[in-house]
N, C-alpha and C positions, 0 to 999 in steps of 0.2 A: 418329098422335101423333108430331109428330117429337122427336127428340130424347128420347125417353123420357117425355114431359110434356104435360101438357092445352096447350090452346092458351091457358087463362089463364094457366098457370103458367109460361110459355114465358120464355127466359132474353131480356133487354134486351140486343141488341147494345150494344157498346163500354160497357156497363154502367159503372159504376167504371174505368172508364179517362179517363186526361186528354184532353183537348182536342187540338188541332191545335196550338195555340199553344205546348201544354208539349210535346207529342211531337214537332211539330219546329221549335219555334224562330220560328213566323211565325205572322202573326193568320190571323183568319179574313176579313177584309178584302184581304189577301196572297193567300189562298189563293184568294179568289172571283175575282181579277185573273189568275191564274194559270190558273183552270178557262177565264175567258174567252181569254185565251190561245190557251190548247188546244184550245178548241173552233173559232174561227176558222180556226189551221192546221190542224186535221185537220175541215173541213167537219161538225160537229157527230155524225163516225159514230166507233161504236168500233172500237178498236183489232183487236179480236179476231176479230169476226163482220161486222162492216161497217153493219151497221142505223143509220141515220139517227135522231137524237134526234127529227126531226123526223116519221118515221112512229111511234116508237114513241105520240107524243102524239097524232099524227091517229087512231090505232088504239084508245086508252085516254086521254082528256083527262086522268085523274086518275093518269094514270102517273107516276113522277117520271121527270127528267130523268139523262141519262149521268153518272156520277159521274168524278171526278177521282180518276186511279191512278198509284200509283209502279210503274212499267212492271219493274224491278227492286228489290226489297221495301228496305224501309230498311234493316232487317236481315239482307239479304245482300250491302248495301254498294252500293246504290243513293243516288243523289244527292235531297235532299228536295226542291231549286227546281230541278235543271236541268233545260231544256224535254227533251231527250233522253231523261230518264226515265220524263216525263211523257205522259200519255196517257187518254183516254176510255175509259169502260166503258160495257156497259149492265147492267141488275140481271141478266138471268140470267148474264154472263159474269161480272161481280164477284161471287157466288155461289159460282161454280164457283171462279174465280182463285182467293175469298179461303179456303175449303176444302184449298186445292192447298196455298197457302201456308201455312197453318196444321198442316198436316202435316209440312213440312220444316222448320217453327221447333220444334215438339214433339219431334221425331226428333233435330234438333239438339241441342236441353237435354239428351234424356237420354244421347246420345253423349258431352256434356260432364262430364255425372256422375262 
């Protein structure tokens, strides 16, 4: 049971949080321009581990696709459109990333206390 919870009762990521659009400022339109971007220059593999968006799908058809990452978190003063920021994920690396980062925004608030 992760997280302490059945697998129904399991929490919705990004639940109650806004959009792309409020959080930073660009549609989702923008942002799908931007993933394709980034997937062109960096040949469709992530940033992290290297795996090709394209094995990942020949391995699991119904996998999804590398997701689109702020390579330095917004909120430690990372850039939302510059391409330099920007960069590919694949789910188990965003997993882990967004984990890591969630740890140093938490630790941060409460330093700010």
């Amino acid at each position: 049971m992760p997280k302490g919870r059945c697998e129904e009762h399991q929490r919705i990521p990004w639940a109650g949080r806004d959009d792309k659009a409020a959080r930073y400022g660009i549609s989702s339109g923008e942002w799908r321009a931007l993933k394709r971007r980034v997937t062109i220059r960096d040949h469709g593999c992530c940033y992290r581990c290297g795996i090709d968006q394209a094995e990942v799908k020949a391995d699991d058809p119904d996998a999804l696709g590398h997701v689109l990452d702020h390579i330095t978190p917004i909120f430690e003063g990372g850039s939302v459109i510059d391409m330099d920021n920007l960069g590919l994920l694949c789910e188990p690396c965003d997993t882990e990333k967004s984990k890591l980062e969630a740890l140093r925004a938490n630790r941060a608030r409460k330093r700010a206390r």
